[in-house]
N, C-alpha and C positions, 0 to 999 in steps of 0.2 A: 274263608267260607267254613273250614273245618272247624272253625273257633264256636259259629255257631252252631255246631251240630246238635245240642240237645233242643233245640226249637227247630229246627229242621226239619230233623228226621220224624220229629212229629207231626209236623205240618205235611210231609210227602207221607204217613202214613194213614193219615187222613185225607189224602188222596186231593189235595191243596193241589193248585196252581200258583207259583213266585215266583222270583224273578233275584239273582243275586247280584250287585254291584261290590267285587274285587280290587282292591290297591295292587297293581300290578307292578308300578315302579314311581322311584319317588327322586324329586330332586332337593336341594336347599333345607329351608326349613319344614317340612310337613309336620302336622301333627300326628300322624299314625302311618304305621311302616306297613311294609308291603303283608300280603296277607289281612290285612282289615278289610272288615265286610258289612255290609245294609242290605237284609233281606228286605222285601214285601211283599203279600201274599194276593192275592184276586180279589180281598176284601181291604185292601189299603193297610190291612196292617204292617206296623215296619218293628223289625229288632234291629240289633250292630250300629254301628258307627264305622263310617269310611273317614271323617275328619276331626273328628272333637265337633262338629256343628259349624264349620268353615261352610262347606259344597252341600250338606244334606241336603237342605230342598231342592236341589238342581240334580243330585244323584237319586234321590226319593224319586222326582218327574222320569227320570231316567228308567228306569225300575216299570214303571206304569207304561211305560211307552214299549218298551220292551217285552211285556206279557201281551201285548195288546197285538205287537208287529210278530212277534215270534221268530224275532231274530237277535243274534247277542251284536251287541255293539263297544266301542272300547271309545274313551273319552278322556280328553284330555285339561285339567284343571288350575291357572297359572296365575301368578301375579303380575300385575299390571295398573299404572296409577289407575286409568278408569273403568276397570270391570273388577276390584279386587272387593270391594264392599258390595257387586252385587251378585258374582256366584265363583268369587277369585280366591285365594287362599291370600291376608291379610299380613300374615306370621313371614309370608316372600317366597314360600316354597309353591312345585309342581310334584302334581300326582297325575296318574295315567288310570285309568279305573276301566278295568273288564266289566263288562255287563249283562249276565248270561240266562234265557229266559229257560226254570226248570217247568215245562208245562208237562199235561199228563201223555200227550202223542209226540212230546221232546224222543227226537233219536238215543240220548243219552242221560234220559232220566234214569233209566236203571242204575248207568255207571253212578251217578248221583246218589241214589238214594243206599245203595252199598257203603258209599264210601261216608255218606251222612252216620250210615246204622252202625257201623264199626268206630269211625270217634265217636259214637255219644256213647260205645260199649266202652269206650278208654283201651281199643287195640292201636294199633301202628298201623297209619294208614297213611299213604299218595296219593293226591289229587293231581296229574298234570292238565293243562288246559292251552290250546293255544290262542294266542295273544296278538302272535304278526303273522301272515301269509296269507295265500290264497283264501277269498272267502268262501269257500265250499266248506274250510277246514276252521275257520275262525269260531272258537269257542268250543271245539272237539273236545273231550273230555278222555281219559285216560287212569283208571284206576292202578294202584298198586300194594301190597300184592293183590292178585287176581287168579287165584287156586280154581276157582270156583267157575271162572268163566275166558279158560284160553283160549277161541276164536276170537276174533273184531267181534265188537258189539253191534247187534241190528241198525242200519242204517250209518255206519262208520265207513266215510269215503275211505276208497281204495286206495287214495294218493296217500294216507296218512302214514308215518312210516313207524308201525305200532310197536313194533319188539323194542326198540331206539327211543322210543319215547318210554316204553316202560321201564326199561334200563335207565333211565336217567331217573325216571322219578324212586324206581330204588335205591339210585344211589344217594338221589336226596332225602331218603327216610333213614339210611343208614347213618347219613350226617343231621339230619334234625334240621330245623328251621324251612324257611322259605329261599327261595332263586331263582334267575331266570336263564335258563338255557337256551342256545342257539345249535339249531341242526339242519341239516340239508333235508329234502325231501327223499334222497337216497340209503338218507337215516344215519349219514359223516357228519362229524359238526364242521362247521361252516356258515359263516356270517351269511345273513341275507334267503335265507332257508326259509326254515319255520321258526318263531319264537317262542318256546315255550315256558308258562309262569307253573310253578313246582311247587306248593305248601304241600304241608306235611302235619300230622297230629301225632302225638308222643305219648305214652302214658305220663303221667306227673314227673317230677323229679324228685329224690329224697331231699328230706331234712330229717336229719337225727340228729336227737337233741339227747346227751348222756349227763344226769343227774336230775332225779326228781324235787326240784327247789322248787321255789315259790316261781323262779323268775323263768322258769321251764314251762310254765304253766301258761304264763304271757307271751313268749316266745313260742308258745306252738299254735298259739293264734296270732299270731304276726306271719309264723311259716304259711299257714292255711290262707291267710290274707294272697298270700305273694303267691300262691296258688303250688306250694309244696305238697306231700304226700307225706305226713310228719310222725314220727315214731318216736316214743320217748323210753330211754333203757336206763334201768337201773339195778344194782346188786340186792338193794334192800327191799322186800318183799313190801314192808310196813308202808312205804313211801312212793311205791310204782304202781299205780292203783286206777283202774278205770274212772273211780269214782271222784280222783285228784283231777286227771287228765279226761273232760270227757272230750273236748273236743280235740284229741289226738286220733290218727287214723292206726295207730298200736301203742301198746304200750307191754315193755319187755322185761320182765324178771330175770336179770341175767348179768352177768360179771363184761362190763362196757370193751375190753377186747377183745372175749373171747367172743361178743356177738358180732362184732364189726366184722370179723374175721370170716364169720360165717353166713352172714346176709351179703344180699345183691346191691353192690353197689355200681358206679359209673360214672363219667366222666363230669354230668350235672350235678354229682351230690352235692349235697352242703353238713360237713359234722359239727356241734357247738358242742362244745364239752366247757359246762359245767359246774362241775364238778367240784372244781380245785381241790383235789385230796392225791397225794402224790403214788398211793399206792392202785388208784384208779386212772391217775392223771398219765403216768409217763409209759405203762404197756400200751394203754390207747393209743395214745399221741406217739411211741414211737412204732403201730400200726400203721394208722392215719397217716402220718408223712409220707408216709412211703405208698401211697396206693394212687392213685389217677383219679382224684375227686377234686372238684371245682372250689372250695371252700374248706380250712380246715381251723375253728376259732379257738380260744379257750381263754374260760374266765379267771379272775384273781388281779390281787396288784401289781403293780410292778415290784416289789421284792418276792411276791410267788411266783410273777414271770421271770427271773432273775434264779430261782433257785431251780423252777420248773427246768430251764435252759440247761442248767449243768449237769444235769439229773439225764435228760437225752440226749446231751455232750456222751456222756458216762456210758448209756445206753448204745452209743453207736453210728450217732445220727451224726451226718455233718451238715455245714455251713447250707449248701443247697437246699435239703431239706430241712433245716430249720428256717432259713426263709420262707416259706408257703405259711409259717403260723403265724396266725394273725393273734397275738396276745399282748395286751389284756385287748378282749373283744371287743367290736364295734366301733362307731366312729364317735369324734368325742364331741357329746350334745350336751355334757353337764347331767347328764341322765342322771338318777335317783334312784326313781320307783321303778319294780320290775316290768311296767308300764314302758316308762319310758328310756329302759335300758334294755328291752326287746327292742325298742322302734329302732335305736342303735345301733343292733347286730344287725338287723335288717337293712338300713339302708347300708350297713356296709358292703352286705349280700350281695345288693344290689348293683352297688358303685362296682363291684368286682365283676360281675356278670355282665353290666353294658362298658365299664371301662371309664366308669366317673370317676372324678377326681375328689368326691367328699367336699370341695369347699361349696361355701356361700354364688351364687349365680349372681346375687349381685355386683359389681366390680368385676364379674368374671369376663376374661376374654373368649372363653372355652364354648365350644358351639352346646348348644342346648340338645338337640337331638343329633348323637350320635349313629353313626348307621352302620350296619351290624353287617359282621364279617361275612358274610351269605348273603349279602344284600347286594342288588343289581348296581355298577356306577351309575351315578346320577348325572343327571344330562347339566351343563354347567348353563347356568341360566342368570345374566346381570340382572339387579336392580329394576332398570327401566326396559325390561324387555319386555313386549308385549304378547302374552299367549294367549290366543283365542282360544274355545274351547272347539274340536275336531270332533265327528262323529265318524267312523269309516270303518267298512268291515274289511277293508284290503289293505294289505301293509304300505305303509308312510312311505314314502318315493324319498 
């Protein structure tokens, strides 16, 4: 839902009636992970994607029925030989989808429209919601943080167990991603409670990119593509230039360790260096090693990777930490042009952050969607099992 807060939160300040349909949990193959969302508004409009276009129009209907009843409901969407072509998921997987109606006399429209206004500003923000319990409580809404407003929200049953729920959804903003937590109504966890689904919105992540080359230029529209925050740094004034780099979100006149050293970085960055010039290459790089960033590449061939190596041998680094360098960068596509030797480092990015293996899918035995470390276990589901779809606002017996 927070993914689509820039359509949201303008649609709730136009004082919109919508309705949002949530991926709450997924099993086998789905095409979209928890956290995927399908608004639509009193006027049939629809943004998001809960499937790639698997369930839409069954989840669209959903949505409509939902503003109309002014009640949220939670659904469940499965494969099965004969209902998968007509609102089943084809691919083999289940998804569970919360369905929660934002109207204008909603108990929890406020909590909503805060948490819409603060990701579309790009601050850190919790949404928790719940998903299984009692239906008094099914679809409660729960901001985090909430400086602004420490009492329960107007109309927030009593039973809900608020401090407990908002502790947990901070503790999922501090780790990022999406989950689903289980707690008691006495606010212990414990199975069979309350279930509550946890997204979260982050500001961006970095990508810096240190040397202003041509292929720097490509590579910070590939970072943007992948939806980075992308800075480009370089020593030479001549060569770091808004008017090189326009679509970078900085770009930094500055000696490539000494800014590393001194910018915010974290455990999502991604650094590409560039460069290949040794006397730029190995104070960076023996920085970069050693700091808690998700990615750390750098360009050259393999006899600049070869001399690069002995060079931070020399410097101090050992065996550990020269593992995490990914050099010569990216994965190997035959690349060329800076075109297609950005697309390169990107999808190696990429393989690194979901935990791809870089080859061909074709031949592959390796599942296609992998599910991410914060993601709920998925209910195991054969081949020929038949899942109806379920409508209920009280949790599953």
């Amino acid at each position: 839902m927070l993914d689509l807060a820039a359509e949201l939160s303008g649609w709730a300040a136009e004082g919109r009636d919508f309705a949002v349909a949530t991926v709450v949990s997924v099993g086998g193959s789905a095409p979209r992970p928890p956290g995927a969302a399908l608004a639509v508004d009193g006027a049939g409009t629809a943004v998001g994607s809960v499937s790639g276009g698997c369930v839409e129009g069954a989840v669209y209907d959903l949505c409509v029925q939902a503003l109309q009843d002014r009640e949220p409901v939670v659904e469940r969407f499965g494969y099965s030989d004969e209902d998968a072509f007509v609102v089943g998921l084809t691919c083999g997987g289940v998804i569970e989808v919360l369905v929660t109606p934002v109207t204008r006399d909603a108990p929890d429209r406020g909590t909503y429209e805060a948490a819409l206004r603060a990701a579309a500003r790009g601050e850190p923000v919790a949404l928790a919601r719940v998903v299984r319990g009692p239906a008094d409580l099914l679809g409660t809404a729960v901001r985090a943080p909430d400086e602004d407003r420490p009492a329960p929200a107007h109309g927030t049953p009593a039973s809900l167990p608020r401090e407990r729920v908002t502790a947990e959804a901070l503790a999922t903003l501090a780790a990022g991603g999406t989950r689903t937590v289980e707690i008691s109504e006495d606010g212990s966890h414990c199975p069979g409670g309350l279930t509550l689904f946890v997204e979260t919105r982050v500001p961006p992540p970095r990508m810096i990119v240190f040397g202003a080359i041509d292929f720097a230029s490509a590579l910070v529209r590939a970072g943007k593509l992948l939806g980075y925050r992308v800075t480009v740094c370089d020593a030479r004034p001549v060569f770091a230039t808004r008017a090189r780099f326009p679509e970078a979100d900085e770009v930094v006149v500055d000696w490539p360790d000494r800014y590393l050293r001194s910018t915010q970085t974290d455990p999502r960055t991604v650094l590409c260096v560039l460069t290949h010039d040794a006397k730029f290459d190995v104070p960076l790089l023996t920085a970069a090693l050693r700091m808690p960033v998700a990615y750390v590449g750098a360009m050259g061939s393999r006899r600049t990777h070869a001399d690069r190596e002995d060079r931070l041998r020399a410097a101090g680094l050992g065996d550990a930490e020269l593992a995490r360098l990914r050099s010569p960068i990216g994965l190997d596509l035959g690349a060329r042009t800076p075109e297609e030797t950005a697309m390169s480092i990107a999808a190696e990015i990429v393989a690194i952050r979901r935990g791809g293996t870089g080859a061909p899918l074709t031949g592959s035995a390796s599942p296609i969607h992998r599910p991410a470390a914060d993601r709920a276990p998925a209910r195991r589901t054969t081949p020929d099992t038949v899942i109806t779809t379920r409508r209920s606002p009280v949790r599953p017996g």
